[in-house]
N, C-alpha and C positions, 0 to 999 in steps of 0.2 A: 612225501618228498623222496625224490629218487636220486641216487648221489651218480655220475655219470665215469667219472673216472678218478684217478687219483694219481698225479705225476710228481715226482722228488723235487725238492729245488735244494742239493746238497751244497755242505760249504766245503771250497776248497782251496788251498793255497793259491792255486795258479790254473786260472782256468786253459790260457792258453797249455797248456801242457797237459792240461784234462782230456781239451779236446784230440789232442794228436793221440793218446791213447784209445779212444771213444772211436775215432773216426778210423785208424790205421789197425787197430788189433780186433777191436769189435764190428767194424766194417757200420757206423751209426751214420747216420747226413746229419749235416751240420743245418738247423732251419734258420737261426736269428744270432745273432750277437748282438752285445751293446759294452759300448761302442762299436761301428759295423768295420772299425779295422784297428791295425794294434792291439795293446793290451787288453784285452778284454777285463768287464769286470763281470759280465754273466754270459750264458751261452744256453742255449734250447738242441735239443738233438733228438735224435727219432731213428728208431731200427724198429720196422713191419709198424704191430702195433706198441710196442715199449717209447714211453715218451721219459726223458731229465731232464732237469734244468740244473746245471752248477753256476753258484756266484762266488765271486771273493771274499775271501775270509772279513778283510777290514772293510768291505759293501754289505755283506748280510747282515756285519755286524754293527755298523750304522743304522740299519733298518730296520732291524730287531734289537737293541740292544739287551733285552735277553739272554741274548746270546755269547757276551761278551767274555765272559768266563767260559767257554766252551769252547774243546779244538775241534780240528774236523776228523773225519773220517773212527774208522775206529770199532761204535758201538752201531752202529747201522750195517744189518744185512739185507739185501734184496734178492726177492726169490721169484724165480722167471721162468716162464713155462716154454719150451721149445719144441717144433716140431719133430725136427727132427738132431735129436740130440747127436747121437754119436757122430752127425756126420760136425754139427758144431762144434765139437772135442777135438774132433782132429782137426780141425783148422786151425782153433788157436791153441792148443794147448803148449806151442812151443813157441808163443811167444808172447807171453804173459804169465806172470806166477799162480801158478794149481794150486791152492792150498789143501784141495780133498781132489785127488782125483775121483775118474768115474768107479760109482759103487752104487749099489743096490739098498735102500734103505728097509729100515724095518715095518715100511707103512705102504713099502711096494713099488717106491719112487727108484728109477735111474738118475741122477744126478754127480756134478761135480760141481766144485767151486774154486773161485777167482778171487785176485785182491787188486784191484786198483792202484793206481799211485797214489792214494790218498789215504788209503789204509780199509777203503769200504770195501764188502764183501759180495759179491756178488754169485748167487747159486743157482746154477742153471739146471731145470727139472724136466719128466717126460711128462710127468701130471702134477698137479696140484692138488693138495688135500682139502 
């Protein structure tokens, strides 16, 4: 069995506002909503090869009721390989919260990290270990 890829489908309070940070700071395309206008309760996006999905807090939590005792964001980091980093940095790094900026790790990696409006963490690397 070969596993082919593996995309997020994160909970968030408010998708709509997900996406305006997704699509306006991270520069993602918006693929699918559902509902296809108004409030959304999930949404699909895509930047190169990086694919997420964000749902609403009280739709995943329908769907999963697993989940129900659980907030969003928070304990979830994603770690994302970029071509070409530094020039990614300067694009956004003023306008979205840096929580590390760019630095040098101890394992060789160039990297910085980001936090979302939803409290996820998102670290953007030159390699991946």
């Amino acid at each position: 069995m070969k596993l082919n890829s593996l995309t997020p489908n994160l909970m968030v309070k408010n998708v709509n506002d997900t996406l305006d940070f997704y699509q306006n700071t991270l520069d993602f395309q918006l693929l699918q909503t559902v509902p296809e206008e108004g409030s959304f309760d999930w949404a699909f996006v895509q930047k190169d090869d990086v694919l997420i999905m964000f749902q609403k807090d009280t739709s995943i939590r329908e769907e999963y009721p697993e989940l129900e005792n659980y907030e969003q964001g928070g304990a979830l980091t994603m770690y994302i390989k970029v071509a070409d980093l530094q020039k990614w940095y300067e694009n956004i790094k003023d306008k979205t919260n840096v929580i590390k900026p760019m630095n040098k790790t101890f394992y060789g990696a160039n990297e910085f990290a980001i936090q979302d409006p939803n409290g996820f963490i998102l670290t953007f690397s030159d390699i991946l270990t």
